[in-house]
N, CA, C and O of each residue as an XYZ file, in Angstrom:
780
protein
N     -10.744     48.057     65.439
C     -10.199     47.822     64.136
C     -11.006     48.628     63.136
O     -12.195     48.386     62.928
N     -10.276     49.679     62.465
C     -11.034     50.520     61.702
C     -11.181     49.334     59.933
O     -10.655     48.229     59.800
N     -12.139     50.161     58.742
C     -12.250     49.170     57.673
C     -10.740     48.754     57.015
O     -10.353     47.638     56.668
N     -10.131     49.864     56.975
C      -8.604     49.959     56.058
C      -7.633     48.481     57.077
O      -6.761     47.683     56.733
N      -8.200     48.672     58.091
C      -7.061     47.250     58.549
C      -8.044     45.841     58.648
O      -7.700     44.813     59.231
N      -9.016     45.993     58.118
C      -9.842     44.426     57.866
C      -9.800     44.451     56.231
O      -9.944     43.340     55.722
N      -9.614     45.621     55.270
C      -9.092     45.106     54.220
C      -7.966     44.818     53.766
O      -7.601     44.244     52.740
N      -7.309     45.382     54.841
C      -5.529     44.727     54.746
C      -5.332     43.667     55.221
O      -4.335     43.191     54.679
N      -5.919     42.711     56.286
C      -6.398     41.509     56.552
C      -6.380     40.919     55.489
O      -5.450     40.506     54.795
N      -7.949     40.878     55.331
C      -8.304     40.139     53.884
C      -7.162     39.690     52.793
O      -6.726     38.549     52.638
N      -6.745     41.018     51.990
C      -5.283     40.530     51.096
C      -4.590     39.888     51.952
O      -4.583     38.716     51.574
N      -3.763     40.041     53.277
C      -2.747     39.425     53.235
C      -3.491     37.799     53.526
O      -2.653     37.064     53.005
N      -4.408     37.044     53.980
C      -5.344     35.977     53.652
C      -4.861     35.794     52.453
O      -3.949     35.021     52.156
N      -5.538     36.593     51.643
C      -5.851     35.819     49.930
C      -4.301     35.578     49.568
O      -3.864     34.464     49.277
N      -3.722     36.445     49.604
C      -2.168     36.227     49.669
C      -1.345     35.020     49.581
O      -0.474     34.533     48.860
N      -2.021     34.754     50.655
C      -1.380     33.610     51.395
C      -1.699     32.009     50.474
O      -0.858     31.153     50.200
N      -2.923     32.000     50.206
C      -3.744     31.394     49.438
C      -3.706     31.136     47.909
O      -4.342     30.291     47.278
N      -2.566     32.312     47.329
C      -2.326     32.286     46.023
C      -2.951     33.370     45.405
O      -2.959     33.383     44.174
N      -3.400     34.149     45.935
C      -4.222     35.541     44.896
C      -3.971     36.644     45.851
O      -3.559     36.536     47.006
N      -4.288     37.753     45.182
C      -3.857     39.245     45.949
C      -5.304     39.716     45.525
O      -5.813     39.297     44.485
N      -6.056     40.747     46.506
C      -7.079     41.469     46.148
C      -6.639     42.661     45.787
O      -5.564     43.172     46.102
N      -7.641     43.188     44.993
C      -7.223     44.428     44.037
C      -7.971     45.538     44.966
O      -8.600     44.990     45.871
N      -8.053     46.786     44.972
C      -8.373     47.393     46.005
C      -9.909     47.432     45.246
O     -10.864     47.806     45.926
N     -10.014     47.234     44.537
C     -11.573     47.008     44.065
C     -12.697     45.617     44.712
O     -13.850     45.225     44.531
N     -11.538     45.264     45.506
C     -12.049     43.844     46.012
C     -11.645     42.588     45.025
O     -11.257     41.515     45.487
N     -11.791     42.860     43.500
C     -11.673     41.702     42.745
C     -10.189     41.109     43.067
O      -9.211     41.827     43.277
N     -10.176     39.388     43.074
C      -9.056     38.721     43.509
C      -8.169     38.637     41.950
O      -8.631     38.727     40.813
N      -6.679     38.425     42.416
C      -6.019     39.315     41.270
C      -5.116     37.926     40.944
O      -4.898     37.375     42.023
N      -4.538     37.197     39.865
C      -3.736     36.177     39.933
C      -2.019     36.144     40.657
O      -1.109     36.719     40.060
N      -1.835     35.601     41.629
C      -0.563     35.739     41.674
C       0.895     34.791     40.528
O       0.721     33.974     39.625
N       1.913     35.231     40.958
C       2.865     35.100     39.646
C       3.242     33.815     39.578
O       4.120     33.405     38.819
N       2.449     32.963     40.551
C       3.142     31.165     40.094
C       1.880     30.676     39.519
O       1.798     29.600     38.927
N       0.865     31.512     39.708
C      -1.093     31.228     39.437
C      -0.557     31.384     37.628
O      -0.895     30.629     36.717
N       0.316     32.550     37.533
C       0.267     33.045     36.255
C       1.383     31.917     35.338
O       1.153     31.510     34.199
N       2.488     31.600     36.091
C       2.807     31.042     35.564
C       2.888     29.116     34.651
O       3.247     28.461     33.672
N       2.231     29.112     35.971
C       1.169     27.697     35.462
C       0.588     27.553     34.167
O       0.737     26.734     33.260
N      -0.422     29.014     34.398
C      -1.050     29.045     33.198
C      -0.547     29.095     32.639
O      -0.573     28.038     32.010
N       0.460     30.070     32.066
C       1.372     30.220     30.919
C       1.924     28.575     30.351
O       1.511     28.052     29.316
N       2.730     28.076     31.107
C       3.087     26.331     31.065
C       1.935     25.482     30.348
O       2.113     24.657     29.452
N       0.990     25.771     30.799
C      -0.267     24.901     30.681
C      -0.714     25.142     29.057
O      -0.967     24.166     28.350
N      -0.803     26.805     28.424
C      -1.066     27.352     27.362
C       0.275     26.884     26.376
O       0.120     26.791     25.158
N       1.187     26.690     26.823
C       2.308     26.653     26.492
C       2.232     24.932     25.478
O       2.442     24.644     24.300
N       1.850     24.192     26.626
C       1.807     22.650     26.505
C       0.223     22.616     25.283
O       0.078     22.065     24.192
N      -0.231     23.027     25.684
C      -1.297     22.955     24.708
C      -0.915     23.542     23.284
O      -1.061     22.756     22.348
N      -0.501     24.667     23.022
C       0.120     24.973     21.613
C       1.019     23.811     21.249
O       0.836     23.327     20.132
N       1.779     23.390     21.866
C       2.593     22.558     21.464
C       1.882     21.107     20.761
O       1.833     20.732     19.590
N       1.406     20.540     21.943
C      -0.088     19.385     20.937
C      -0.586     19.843     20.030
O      -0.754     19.104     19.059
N      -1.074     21.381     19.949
C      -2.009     21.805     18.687
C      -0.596     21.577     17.266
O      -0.692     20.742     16.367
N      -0.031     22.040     17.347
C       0.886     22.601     16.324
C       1.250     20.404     16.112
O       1.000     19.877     15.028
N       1.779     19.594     17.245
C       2.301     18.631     16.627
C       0.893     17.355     16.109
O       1.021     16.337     15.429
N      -0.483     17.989     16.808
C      -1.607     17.475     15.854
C      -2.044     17.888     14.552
O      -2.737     17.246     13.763
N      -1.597     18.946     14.432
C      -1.688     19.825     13.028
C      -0.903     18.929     12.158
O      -1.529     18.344     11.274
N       0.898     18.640     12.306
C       1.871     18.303     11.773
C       1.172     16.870     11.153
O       1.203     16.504      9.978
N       0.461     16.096     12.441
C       0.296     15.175     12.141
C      -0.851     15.114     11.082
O      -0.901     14.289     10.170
N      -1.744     16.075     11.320
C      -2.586     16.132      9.759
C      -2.114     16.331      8.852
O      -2.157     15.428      8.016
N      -1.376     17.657      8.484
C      -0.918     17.538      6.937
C      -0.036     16.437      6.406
O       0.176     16.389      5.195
N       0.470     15.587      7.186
C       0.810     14.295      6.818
C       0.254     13.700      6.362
O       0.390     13.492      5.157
N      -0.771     13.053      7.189
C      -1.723     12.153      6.590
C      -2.080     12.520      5.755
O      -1.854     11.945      4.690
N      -3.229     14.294      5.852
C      -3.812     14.510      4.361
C      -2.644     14.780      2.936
O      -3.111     15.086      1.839
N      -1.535     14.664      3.086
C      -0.386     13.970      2.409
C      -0.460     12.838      2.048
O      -0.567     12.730      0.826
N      -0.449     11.832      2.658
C      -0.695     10.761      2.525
C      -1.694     10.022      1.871
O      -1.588      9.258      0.912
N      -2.991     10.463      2.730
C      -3.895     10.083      1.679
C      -4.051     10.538      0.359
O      -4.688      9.899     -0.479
N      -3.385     11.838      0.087
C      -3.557     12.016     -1.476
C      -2.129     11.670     -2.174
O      -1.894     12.252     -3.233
N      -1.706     11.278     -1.951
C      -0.844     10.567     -2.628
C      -1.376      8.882     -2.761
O      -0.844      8.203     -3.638
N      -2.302      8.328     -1.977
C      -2.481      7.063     -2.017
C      -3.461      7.159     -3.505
O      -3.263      6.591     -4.579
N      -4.593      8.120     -3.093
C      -5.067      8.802     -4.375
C      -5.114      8.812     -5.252
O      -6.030      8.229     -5.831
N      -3.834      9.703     -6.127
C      -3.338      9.497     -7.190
C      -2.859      8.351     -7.297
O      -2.950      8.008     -8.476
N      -2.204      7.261     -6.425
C      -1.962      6.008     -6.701
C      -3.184      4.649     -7.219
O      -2.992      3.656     -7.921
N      -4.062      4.997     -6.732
C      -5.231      4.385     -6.717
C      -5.837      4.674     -8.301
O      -6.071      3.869     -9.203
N      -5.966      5.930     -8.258
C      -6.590      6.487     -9.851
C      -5.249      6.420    -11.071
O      -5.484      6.492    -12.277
N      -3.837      6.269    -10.497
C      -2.766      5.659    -11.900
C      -3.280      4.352    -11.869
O      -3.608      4.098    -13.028
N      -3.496      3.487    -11.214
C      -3.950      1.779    -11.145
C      -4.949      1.733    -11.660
O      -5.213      0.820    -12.442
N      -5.679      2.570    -11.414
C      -6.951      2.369    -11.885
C      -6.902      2.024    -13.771
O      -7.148      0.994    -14.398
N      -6.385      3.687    -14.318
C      -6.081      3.636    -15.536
C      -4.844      2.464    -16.073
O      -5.087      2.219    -17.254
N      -4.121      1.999    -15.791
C      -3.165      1.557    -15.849
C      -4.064     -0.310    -16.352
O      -4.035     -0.934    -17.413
N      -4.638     -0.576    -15.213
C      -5.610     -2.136    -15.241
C      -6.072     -1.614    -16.963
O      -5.873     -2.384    -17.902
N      -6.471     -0.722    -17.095
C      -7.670     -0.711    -18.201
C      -6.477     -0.876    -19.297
O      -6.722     -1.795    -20.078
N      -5.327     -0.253    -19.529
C      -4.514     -0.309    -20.505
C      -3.622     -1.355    -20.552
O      -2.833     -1.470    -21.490
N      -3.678     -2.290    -19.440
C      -2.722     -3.773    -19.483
C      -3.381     -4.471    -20.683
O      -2.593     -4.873    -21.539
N      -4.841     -4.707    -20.918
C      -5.355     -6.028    -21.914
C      -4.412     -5.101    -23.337
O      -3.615     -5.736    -24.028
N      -4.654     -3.666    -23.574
C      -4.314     -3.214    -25.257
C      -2.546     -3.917    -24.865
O      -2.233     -4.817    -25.644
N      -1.402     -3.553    -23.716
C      -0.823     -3.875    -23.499
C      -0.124     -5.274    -24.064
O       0.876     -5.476    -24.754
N      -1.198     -6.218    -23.400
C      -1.020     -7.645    -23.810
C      -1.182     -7.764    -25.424
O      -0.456     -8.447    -26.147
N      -2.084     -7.106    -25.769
C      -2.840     -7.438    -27.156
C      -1.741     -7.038    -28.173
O      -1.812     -7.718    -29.197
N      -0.848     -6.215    -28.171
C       0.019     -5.745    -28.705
C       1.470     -6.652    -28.719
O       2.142     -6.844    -29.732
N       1.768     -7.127    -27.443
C       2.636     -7.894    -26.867
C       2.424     -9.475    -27.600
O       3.417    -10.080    -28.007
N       1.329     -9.942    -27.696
C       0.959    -11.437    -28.650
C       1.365    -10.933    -30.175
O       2.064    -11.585    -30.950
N       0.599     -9.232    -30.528
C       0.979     -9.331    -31.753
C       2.343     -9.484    -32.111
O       2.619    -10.532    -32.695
N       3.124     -8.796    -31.926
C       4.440     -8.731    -32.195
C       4.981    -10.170    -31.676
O       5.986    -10.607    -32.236
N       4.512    -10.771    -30.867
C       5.461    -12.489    -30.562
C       4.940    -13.256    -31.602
O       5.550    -14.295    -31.856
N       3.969    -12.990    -32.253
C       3.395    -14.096    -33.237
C       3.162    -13.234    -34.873
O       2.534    -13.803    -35.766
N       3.827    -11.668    -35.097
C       3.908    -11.880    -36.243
C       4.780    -11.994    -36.938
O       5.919    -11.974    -36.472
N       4.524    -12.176    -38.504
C       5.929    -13.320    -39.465
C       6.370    -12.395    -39.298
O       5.938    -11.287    -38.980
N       8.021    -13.091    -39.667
C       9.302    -12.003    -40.045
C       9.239    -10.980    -40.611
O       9.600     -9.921    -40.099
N       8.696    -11.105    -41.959
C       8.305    -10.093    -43.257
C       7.636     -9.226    -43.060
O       7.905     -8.176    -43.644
N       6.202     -9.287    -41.946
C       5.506     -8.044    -41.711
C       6.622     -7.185    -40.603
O       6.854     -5.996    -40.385
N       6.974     -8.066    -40.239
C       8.104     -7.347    -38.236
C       8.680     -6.468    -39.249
O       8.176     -5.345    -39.248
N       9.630     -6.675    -40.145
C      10.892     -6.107    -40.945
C      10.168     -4.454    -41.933
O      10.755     -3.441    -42.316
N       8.433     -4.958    -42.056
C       7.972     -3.972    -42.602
C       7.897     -2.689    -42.062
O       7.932     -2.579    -40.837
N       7.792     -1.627    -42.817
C       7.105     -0.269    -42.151
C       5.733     -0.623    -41.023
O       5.725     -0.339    -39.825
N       4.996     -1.083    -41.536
C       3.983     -1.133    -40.158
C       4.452     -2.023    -38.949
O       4.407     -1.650    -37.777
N       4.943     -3.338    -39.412
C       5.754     -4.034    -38.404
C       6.241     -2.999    -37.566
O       5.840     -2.869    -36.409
N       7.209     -2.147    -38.164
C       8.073     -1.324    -37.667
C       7.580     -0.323    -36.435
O       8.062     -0.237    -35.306
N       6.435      0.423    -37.030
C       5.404      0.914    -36.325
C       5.173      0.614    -35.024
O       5.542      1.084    -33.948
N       4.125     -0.726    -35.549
C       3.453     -1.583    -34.138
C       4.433     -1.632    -33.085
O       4.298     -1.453    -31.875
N       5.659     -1.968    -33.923
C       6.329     -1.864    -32.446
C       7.485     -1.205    -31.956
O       8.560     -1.514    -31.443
N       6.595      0.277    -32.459
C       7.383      1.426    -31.771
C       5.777      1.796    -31.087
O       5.676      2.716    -30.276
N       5.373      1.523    -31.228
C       3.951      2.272    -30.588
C       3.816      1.554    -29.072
O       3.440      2.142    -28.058
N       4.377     -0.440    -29.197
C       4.190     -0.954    -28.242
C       5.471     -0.528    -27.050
O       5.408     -0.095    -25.899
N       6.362     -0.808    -27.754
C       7.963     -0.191    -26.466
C       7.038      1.365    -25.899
O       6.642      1.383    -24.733
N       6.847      2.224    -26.545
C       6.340      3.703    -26.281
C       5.075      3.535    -25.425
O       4.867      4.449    -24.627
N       4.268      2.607    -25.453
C       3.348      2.246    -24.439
C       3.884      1.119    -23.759
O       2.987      0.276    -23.734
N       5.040      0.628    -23.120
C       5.757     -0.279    -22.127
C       6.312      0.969    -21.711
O       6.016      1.153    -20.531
N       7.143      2.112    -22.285
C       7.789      3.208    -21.882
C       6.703      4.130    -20.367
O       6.899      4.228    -19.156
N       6.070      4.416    -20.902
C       4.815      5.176    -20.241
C       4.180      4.735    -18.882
O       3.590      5.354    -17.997
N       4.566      3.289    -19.079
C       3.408      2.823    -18.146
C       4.737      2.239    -16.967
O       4.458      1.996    -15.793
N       6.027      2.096    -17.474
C       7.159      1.620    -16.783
C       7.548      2.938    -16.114
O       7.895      2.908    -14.933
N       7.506      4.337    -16.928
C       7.442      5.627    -16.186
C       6.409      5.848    -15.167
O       6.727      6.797    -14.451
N       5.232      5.289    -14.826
C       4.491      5.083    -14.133
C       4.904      4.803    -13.034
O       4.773      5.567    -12.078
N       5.509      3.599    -12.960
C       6.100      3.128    -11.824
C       5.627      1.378    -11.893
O       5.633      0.593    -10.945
N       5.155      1.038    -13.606
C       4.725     -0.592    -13.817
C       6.054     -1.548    -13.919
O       6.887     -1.230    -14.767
N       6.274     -2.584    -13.185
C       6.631     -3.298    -13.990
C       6.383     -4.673    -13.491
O       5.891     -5.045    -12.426
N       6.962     -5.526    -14.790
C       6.257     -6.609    -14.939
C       7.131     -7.233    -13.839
O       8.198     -6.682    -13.567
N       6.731     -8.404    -13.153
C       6.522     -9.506    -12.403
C       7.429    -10.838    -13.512
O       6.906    -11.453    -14.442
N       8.960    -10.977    -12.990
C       9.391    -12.367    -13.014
C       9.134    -13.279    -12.844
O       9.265    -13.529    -11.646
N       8.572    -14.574    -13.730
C       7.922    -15.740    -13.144
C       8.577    -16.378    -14.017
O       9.229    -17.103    -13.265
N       9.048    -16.785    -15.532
C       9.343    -18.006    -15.453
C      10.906    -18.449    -15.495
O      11.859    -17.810    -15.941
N      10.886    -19.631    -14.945
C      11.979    -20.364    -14.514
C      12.208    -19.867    -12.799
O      13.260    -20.032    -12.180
N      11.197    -19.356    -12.352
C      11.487    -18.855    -10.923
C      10.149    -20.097    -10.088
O       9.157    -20.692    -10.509
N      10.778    -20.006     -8.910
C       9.524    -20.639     -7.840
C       8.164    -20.108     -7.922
O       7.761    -18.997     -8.265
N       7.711    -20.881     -7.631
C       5.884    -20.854     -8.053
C       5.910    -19.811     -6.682
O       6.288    -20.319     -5.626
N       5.473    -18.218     -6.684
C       5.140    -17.425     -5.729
C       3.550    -17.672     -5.819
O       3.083    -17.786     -6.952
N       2.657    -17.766     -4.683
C       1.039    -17.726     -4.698
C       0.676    -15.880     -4.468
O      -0.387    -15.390     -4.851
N       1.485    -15.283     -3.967
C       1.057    -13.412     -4.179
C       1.662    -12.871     -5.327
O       1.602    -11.666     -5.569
N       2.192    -13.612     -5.990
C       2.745    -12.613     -7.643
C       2.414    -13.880     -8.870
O       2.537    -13.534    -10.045
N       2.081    -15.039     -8.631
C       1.366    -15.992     -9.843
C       0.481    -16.763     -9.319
O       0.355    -17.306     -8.221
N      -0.420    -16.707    -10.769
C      -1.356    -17.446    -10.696
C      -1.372    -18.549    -10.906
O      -1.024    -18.388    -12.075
N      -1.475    -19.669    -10.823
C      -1.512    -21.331    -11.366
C      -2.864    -21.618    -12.421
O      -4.012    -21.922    -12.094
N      -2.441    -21.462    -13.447
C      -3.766    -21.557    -14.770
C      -3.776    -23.062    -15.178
O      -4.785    -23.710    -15.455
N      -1.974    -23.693    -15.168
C      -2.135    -25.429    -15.487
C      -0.944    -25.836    -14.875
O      -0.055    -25.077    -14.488
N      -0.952    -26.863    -14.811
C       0.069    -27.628    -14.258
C       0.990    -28.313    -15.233
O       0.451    -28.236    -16.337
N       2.111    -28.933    -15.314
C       3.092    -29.293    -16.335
C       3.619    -30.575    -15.799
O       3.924    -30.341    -14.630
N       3.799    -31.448    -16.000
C       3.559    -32.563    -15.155
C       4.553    -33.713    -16.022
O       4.762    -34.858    -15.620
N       5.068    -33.162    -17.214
C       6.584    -34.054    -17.508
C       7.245    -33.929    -16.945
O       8.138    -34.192    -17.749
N       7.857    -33.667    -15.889
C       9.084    -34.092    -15.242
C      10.436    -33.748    -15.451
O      11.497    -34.142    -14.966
N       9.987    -32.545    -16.666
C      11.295    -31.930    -16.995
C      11.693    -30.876    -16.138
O      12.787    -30.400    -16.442
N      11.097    -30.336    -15.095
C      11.728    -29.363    -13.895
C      11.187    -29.939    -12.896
O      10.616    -30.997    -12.630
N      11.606    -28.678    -12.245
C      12.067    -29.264    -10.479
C      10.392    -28.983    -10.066
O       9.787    -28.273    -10.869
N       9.840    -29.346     -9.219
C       8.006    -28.899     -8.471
C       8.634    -27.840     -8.232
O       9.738    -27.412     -7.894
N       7.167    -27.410     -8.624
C       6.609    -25.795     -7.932
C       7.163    -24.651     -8.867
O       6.704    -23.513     -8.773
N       8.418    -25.053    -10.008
C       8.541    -24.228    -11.148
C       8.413    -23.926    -11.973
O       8.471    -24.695    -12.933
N       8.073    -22.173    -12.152
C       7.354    -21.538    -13.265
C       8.142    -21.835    -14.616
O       9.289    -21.553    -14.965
N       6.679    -22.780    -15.502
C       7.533    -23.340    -16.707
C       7.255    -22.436    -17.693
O       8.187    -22.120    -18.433
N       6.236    -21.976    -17.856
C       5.574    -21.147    -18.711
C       5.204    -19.743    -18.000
O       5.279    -19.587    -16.781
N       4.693    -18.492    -19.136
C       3.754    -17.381    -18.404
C       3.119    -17.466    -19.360
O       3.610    -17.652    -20.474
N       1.253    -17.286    -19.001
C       0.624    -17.600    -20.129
C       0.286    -15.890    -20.444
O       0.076    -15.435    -21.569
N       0.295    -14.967    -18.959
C      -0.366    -14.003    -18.979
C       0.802    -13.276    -18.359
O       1.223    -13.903    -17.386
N       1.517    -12.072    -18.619
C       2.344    -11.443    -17.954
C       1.540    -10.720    -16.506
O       0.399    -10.258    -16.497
N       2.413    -10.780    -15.438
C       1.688    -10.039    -14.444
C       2.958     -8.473    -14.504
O       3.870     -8.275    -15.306
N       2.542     -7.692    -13.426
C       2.814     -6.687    -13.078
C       2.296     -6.455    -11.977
O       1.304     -6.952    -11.443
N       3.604     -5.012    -11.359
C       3.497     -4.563     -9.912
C       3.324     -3.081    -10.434
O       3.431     -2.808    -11.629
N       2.995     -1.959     -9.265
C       3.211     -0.915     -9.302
C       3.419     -0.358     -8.049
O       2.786     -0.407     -6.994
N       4.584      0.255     -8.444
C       5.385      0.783     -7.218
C       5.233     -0.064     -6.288
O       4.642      0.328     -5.282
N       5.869     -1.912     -6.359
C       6.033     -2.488     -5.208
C       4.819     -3.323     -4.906
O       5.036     -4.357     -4.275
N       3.302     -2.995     -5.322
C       2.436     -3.765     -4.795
C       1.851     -4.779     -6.372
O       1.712     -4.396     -7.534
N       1.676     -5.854     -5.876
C       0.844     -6.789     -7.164
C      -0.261     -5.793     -7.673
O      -0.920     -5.077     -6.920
N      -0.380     -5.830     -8.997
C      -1.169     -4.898    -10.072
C      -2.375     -6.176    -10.272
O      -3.555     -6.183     -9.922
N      -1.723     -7.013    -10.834
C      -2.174     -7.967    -11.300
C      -0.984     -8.978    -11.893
O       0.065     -8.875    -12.529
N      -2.019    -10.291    -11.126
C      -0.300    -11.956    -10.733
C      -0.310    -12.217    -12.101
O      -1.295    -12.147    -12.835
N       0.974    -12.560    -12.454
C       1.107    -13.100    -13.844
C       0.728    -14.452    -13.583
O       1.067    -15.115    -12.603
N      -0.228    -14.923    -14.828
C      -0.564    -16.264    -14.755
C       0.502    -17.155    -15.687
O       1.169    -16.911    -16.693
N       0.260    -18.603    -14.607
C       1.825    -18.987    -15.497
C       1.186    -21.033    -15.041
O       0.445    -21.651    -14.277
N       2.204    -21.249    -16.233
C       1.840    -22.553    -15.690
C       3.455    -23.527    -15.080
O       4.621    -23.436    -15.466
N       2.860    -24.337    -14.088
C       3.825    -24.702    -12.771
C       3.825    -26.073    -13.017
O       2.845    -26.651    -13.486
N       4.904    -26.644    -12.716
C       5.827    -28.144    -13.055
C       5.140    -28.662    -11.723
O       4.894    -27.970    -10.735
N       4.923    -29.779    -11.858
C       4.695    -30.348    -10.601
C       4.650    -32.163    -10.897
O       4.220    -32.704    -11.915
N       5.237    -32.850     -9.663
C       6.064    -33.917    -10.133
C       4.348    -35.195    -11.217
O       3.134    -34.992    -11.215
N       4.753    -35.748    -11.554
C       3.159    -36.906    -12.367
C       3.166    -37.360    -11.012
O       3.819    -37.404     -9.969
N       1.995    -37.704    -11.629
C       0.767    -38.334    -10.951
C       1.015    -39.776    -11.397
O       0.999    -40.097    -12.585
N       1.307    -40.860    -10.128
C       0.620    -42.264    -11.000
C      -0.558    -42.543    -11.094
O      -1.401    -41.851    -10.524
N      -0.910    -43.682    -11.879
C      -2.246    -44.017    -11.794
C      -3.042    -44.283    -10.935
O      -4.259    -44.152    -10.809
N      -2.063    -44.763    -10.211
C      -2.835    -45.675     -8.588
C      -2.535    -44.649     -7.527
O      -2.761    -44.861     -6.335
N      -1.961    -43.405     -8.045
C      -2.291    -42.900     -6.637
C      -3.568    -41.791     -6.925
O      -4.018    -41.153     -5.973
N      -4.173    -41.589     -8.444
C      -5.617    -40.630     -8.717
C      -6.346    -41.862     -8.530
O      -7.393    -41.504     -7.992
N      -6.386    -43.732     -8.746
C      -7.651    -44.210     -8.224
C      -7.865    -44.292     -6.786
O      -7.016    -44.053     -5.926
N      -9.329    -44.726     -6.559
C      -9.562    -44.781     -4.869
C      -9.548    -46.004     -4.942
O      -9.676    -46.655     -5.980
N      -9.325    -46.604     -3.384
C      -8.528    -47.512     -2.938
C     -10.326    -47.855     -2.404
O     -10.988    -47.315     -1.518
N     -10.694    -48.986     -3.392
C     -12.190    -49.291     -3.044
C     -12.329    -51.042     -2.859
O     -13.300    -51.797     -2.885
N     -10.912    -51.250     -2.670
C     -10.852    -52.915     -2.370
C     -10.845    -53.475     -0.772
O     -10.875    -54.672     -0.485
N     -10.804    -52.472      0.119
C     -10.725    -52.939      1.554
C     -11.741    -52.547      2.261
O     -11.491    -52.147      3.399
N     -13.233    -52.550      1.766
C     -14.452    -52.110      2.875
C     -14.438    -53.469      3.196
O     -14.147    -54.520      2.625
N     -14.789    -53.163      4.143
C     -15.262    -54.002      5.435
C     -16.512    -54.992      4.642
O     -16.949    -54.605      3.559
N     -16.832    -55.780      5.026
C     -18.139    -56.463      4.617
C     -18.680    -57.310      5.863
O     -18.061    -58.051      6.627
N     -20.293    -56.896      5.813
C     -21.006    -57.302      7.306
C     -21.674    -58.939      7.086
O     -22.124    -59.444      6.057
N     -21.565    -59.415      8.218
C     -21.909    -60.964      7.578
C     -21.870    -61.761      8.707
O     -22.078    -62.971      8.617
């Protein structure tokens, strides 16, 4: 057996095995070796590109939570001028309301309800509705008997949502049936006595 037919050996071996030798000796990929890989490179771009997708989502996401977080933020700080504006105008006389500044105050207040409702604020329904414990607060109880338990008789404090989540619960005060006397004393007539 001369060398030329023990290196023709050899390849048809490696051959057989999945690789071809190159006449340099180095083993060479054959075309299902190649195509694997290809499949394999293939499958991997595909994860890269739909883990990518899945990042710019999120980092979507989180900055949009973001800016949601920092409108709330500002938004809390401008509810008290909000309120403060909102008492004025429910409690001032006719004569100033009808005046030029009357007039004013409360174009300044609708124009700051405008702004903050463009935001995405708004206020929280509570009275004459069921006592909710995630959108009101219970500040007092009402205890004539003129509504049904558990309903919002009053709001002492307007609440608000933004975009859907509680901002802050409107505080309100809730009907709830009296109390008799004998059922707030304790029942201190039946101890036992040792003897």
């Amino acid at each position: 057996m001369t060398a030329s037919d023990t290196g023709q050996q050899e390849q048809e071996t490696a051959a057989a095995g999945g690789q071809t030798q190159s006449p340099e000796g180095a083993a060479s990929p054959t075309v299902e070796s190649v195509l694997r890989d290809k499949d394999e490179l293939k499958n991997i771009l595909v994860r890269t590109q739909a883990d990518f997708s899945n990042y710019r989502k999120r980092m979507e996401q989180e900055r949009e939570e973001a800016r949601r977080m920092v409108a709330a933020g500002i938004i809390v700080v401008l509810l008290p001028a909000l309120d403060d504006l909102d008492r004025t105008m429910a409690n001032m006389p006719p004569a100033v309301a009808q005046s030029p500044w009357g007039e004013g105050l409360g174009l300044a207040q609708r124009k700051l309800q405008s702004v903050l409702e463009g935001a995405g604020l708004k206020p929280i329904e509570a009275e004459g509705k069921t006592f909710d414990p995630w959108e009101h607060e219970a500040v007092m109880y009402d205890e004539t008997g003129e509504h049904a338990e558990g309903t919002v008789v009053h709001v002492v404090r307007a609440g608000y949502k933004l975009q859907g989540r509680v901002l802050r619960p409107a505080q309100v005060v809730v009907a709830r049936r009296p109390v008799k006397a004998e059922e707030t004393a304790p029942d201190t007539h039946n101890e036992t006595r040792g003897g």
